[in-house]
C-alpha positions as CSV (number, residue, x, y, z in Angstrom):
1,X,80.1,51.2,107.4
2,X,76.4,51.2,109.3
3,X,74.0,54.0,108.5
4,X,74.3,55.9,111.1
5,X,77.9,56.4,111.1
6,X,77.3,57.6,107.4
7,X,75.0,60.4,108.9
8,X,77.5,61.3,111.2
9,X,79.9,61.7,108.7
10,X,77.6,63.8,106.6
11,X,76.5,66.2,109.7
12,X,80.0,66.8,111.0
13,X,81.6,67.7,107.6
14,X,79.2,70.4,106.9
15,X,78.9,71.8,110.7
16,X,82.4,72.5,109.9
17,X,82.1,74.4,107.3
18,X,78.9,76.4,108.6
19,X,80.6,79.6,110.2
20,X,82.2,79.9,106.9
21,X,79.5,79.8,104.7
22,X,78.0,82.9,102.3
23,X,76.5,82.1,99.3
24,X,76.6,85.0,97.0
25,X,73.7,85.1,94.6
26,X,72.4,82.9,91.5
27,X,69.0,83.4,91.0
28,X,68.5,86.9,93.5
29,X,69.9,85.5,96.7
30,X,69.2,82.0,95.8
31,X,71.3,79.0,94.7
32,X,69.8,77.4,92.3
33,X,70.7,73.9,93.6
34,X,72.6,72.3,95.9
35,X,74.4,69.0,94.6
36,X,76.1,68.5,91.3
37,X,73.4,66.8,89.8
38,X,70.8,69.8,90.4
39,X,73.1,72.6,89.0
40,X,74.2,70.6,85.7
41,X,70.5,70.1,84.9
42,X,70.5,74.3,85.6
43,X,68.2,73.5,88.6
44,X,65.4,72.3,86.6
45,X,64.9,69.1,89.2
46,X,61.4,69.5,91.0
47,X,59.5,67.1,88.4
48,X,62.1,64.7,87.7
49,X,64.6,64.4,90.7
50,X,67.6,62.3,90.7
51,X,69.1,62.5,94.1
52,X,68.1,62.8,98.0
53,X,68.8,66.6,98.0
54,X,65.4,66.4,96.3
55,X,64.1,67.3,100.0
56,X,65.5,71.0,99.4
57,X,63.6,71.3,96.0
58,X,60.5,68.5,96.2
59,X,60.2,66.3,99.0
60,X,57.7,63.9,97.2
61,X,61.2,62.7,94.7
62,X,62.1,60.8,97.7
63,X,59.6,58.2,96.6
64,X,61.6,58.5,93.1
65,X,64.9,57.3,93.7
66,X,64.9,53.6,93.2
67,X,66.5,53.1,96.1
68,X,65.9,49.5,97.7
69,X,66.7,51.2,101.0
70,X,68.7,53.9,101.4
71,X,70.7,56.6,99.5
72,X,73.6,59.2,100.7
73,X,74.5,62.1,98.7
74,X,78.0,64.7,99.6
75,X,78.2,67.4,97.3
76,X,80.3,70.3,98.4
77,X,80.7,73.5,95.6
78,X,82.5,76.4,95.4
79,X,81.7,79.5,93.7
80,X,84.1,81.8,92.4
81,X,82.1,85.3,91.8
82,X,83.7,88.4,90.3
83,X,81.4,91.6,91.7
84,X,82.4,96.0,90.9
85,X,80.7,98.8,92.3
86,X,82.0,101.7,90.2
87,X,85.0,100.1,88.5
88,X,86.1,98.6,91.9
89,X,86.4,95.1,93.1
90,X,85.4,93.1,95.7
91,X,88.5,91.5,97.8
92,X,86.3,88.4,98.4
93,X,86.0,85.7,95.7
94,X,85.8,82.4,96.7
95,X,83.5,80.6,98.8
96,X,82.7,77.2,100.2
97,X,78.8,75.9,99.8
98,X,78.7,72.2,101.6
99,X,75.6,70.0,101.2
100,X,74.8,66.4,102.0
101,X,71.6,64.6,102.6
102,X,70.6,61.2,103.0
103,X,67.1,59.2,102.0
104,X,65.6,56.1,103.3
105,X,62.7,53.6,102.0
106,X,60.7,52.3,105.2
107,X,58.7,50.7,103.0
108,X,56.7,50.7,99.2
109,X,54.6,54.0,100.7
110,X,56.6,55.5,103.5
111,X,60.3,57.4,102.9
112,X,62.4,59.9,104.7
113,X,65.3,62.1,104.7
114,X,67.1,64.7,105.9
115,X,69.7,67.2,104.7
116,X,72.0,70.6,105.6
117,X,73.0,72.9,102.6
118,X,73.9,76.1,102.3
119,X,70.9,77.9,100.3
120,X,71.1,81.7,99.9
121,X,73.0,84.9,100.3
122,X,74.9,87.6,99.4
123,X,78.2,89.6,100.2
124,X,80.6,91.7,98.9
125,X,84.1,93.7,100.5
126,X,84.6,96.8,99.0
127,X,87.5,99.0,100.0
128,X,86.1,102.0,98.1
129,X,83.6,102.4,95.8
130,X,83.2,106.4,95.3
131,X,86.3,108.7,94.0
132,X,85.9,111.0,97.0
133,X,87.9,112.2,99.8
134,X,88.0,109.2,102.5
135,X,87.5,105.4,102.1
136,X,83.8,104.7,100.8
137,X,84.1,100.8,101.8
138,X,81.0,98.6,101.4
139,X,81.6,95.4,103.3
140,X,78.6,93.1,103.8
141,X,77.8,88.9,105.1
142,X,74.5,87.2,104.4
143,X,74.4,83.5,104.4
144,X,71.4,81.0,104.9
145,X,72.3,77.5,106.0
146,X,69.2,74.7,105.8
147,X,68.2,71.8,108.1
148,X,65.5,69.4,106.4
149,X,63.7,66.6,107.9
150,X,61.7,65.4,105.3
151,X,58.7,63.0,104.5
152,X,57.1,61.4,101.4
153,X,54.0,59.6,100.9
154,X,53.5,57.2,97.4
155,X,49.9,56.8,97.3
156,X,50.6,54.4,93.8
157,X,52.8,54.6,91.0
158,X,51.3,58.0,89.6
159,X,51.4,60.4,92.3
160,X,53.3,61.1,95.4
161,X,53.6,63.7,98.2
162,X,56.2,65.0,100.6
163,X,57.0,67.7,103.2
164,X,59.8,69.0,104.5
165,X,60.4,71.1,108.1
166,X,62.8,73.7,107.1
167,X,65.4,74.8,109.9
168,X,67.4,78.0,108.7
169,X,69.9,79.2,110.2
170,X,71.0,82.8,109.1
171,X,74.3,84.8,109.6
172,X,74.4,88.8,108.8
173,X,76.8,91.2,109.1
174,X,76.7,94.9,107.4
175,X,79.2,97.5,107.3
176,X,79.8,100.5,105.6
177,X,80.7,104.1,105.6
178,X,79.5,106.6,102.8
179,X,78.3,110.5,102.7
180,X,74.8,109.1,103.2
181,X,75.0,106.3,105.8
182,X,77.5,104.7,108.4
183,X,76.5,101.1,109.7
184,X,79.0,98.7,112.2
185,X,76.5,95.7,112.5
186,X,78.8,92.9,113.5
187,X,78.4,89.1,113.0
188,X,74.8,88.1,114.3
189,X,73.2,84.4,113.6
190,X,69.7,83.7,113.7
191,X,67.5,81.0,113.3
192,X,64.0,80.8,111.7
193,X,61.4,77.9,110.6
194,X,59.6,77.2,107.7
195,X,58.3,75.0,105.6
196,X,58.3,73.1,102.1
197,X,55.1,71.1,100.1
198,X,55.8,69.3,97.0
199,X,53.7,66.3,95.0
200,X,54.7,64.6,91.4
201,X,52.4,63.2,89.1
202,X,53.1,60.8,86.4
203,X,50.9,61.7,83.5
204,X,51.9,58.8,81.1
205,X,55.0,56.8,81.1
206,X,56.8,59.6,79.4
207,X,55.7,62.3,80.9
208,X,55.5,63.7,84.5
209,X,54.6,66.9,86.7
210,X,56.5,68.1,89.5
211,X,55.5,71.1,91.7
212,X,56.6,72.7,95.4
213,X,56.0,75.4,97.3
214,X,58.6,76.4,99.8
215,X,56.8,78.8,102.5
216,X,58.1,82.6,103.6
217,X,61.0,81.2,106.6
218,X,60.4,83.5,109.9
219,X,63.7,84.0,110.3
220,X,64.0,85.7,114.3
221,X,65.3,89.2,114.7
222,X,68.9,90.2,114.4
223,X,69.8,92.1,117.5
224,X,73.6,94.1,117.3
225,X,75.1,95.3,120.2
226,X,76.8,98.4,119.5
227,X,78.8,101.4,121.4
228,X,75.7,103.4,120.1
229,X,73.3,101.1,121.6
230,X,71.3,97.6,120.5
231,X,70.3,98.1,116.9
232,X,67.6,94.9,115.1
233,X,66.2,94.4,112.2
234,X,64.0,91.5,110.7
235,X,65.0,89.2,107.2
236,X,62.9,86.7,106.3
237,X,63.5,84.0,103.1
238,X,61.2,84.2,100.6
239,X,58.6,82.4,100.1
240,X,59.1,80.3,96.2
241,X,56.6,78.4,94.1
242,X,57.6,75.9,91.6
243,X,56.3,73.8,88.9
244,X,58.0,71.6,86.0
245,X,57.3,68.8,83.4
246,X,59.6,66.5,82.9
247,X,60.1,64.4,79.1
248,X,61.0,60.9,79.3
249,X,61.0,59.7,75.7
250,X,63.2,56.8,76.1
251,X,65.5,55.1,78.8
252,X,68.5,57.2,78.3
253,X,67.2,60.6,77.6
254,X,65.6,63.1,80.1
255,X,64.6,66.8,79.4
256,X,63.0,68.7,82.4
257,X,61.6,72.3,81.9
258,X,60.9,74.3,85.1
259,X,59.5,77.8,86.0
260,X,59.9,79.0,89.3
261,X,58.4,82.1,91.5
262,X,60.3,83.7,94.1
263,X,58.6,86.4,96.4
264,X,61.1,88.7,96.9
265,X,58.9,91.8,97.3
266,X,57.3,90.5,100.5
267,X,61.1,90.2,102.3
268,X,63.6,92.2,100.5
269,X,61.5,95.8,99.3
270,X,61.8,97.3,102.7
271,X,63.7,96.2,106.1
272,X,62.9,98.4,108.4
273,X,65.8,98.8,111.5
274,X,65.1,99.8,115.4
275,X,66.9,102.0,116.9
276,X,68.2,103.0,120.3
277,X,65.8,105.7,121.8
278,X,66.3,109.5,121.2
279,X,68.8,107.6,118.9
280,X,70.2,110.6,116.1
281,X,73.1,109.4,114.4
282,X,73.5,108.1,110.8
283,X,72.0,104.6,110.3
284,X,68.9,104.7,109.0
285,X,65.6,103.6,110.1
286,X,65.0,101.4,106.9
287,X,67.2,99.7,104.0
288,X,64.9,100.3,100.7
289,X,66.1,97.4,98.7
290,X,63.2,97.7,96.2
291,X,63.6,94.2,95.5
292,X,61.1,92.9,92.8
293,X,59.8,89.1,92.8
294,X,61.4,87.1,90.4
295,X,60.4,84.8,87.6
296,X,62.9,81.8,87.1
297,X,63.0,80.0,83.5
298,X,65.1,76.9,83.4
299,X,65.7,74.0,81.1
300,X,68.0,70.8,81.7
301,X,68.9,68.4,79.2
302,X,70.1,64.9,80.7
303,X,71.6,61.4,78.4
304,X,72.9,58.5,78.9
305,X,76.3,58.0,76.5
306,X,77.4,54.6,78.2
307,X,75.9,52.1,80.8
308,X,78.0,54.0,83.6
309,X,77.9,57.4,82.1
310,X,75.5,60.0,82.1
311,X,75.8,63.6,80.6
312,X,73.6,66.6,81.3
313,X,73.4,70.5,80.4
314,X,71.2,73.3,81.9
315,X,70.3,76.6,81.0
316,X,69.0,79.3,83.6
317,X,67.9,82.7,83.6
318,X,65.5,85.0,85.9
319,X,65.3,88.5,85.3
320,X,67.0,90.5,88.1
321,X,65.4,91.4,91.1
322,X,67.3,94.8,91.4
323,X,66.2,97.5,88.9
324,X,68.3,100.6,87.6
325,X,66.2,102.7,89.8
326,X,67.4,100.5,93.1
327,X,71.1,100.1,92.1
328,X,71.9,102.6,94.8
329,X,70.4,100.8,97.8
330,X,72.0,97.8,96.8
331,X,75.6,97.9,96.4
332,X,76.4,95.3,99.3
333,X,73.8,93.1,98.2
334,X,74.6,92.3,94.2
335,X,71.9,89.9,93.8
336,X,71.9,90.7,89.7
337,X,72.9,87.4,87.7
338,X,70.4,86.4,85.2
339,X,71.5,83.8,82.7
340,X,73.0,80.5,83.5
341,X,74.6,77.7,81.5
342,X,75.6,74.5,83.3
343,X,77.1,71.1,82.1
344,X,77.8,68.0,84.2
345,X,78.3,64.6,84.1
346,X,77.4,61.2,86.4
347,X,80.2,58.2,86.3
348,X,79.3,54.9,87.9
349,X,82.2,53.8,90.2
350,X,80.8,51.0,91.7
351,X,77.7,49.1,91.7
352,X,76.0,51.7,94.3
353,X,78.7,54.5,94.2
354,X,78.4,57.1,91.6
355,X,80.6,60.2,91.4
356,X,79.3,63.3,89.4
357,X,81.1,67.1,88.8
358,X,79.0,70.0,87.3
359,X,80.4,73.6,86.0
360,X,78.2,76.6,86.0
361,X,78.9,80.2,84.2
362,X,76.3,83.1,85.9
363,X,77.3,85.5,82.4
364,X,78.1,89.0,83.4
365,X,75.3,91.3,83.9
366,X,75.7,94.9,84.5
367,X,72.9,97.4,86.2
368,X,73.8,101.1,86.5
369,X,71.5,103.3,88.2
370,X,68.7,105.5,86.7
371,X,69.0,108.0,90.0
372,X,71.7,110.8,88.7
373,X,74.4,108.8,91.1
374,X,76.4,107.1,88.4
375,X,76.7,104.1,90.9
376,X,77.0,100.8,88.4
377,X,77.0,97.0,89.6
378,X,78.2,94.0,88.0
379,X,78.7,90.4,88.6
380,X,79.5,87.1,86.7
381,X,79.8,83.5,88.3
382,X,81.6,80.2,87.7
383,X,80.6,77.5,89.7
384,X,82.1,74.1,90.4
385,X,80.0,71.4,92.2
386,X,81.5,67.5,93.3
387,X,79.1,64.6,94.7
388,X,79.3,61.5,95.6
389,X,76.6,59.3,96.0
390,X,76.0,56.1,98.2
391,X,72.5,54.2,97.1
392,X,71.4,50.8,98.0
């Protein structure tokens, strides 16, 4: 099968899936990977990366694969996360999340890749979250969906760079009716640019550094046509930095430590919506999510048990972004999980085929509000991730 049929296989799987796609939350509104590989190492990947969805995380690991020329990578997921407002429970519980990206050597400096992945969001689809006269639903849609054409330069074996263009691609929908606020925003897509630096540094032949910085996307304005008039309002991604050592002590036995910074204050403390002129009804003219910026910990553990069989375990956990005193703004977006533990494994099929499976548990977590309201939140996670993986 030639290359670029491969790519066309990989593209048209995941446009399929696109208008489907809402993540919902990991690390505030962020997955913390995309493939199998990346969430059973608990998405501790940007110093030692193993696979061409590297481009999402570190573009410089596409000099790190070992690949003689090429390398494809399929890894669809599904997560399976159980959210309450008040004692009642969302009606939406499972959701798709494909990826798949492909790597190429030109030569011993140059590589490339692309890839398309769902990366962030939220949702929920409450039919009534208050015990008051009337139906208090709370339904809401955000997904981010990523295109990235990526480059990497090895200037020698210590140290390499990389880039990445990323092109989002953003659907939103909110809707809700409460004593405080009604909203009917329908379905609106969006896309916005941005973009991702990354380098790795081998220190010694044990030991190497990893670091990126994905930039704030400029996601364009989301414009809802109502029978009250055109309503917008502006959500950017958030801007992350990232920096990890990775422990090679011997051939069969990896351990990567990550921390991670995610600048959710600058995109998700206060969107601010325009209204129709002389406009006097009940949506607001901001959403006061009060989001804080995040600090992410995480820690994977990979090894070798048998010449086609690798096993790996991660641990995860960022403190949420959503305080006690913000519970009440945010009861469409429960961005709350903070600790993670993943397992996964990697079997050799093949010479160049490799099949791997990951399972990840977000543990409950549980935020009720400091305001009076008596609003309470809660979510816990279980996420299954398969890939398969082409490298020649």
């Amino acid at each position: 099968m030639s290359i670029k049929r491969n790519i066309k296989i990989i593209l048209t799987t995941l446009t399929i899936g696109l208008p489907t796609v809402s993540a919902h939350a990991t690390n505030g509104d962020q997955l913390l990977g995309v493939t199998a590989i990346q969430w059973g190492m608990g998405g501790a990947v940007v110093a030692a990366p193993q696979d061409s969805a590297t481009i999402f995380v570190n573009p410089a690991g596409l000099s790190e694969l070992g690949m003689e020329e090429v390398r494809f990578d399929l890894s669809p997921g599904l997560m399976n996360p159980p959210r309450e407002a008040n004692g009642t429970k969302s009606d939406s519980n499972l959701f798709f999340l494909p990826a798949g990206s492909v790597a190429f050597k030109s030569n011993d400096k140059i590589y490339y890749g692309i890839g398309l992945a769902a990366q962030a969001g939220f949702g929920v689809d409450f039919n009534d979250i208050k015990p008051a006269p009337g139906n208090q639903h709370f339904v809401t849609t955000k997904g981010l969906f990523k295109l990235a054409p990526s480059v990497a330069y090895k200037v020698n074996d210590k140290l390499s760079f990389g880039a990445s263009l990323n092109i989002a691609y953003q659907s939103l929908a909110l809707n809700m009716s409460t004593p405080l606020a009604a909203i009917n925003f329908p379905q609106n897509q969006q896309f916005g640019y941005g973009i991702t630096l990354g380098t790795i540094y081998h220190i010694n032949d044990k030991l190497q550094f990893g670091a990126s910085w994905v930039s704030k996307t400029d996601i364009s304005e989301h414009q809802f046509n109502t029978s009250e008039g055109k309503f917008s309002l502006d959500l950017d991604v958030a801007q992350q930095l990232t920096m990890g050592l990775a422990y090679k002590p011997n051939q069969g036995l990896l351990i990567e430590a990550d921390v991670k910074w995610i600048n959710y204050s600058d995109t998700m403390n206060s969107v601010t919506i325009n209204r129709p002129a002389a406009y006097a009804g009940s949506v607001p003219p901001k959403l006061n999510f009060g989001w804080d910026d995040q600090v992410v910990f995480s820690v994977g553990v990979q090894k070798t048990v048998s010449p086609k069989t690798d096993i790996r375990f991660g641990l995860n956990y960022g403190k949420s972004p959503i305080g006690a005193e913000d519970v009440d703004n945010n009861i469409g977006s429960l961005a709350i999980p903070e600790l993670h533990f993943s397992a996964g494994l990697t079997r050799k099929l093949t010479d160049k085929v490799s099949g791997s499976l990951s399972y990840t548990k977000a543990f409950e977590n549980t935020v009720t509000s400091n305001s009076g309201s008596g609003n309470t939140i809660s979510i816990e996670q279980n996420v299954v991730y398969v890939q398969i993986a082409y490298q020649f």
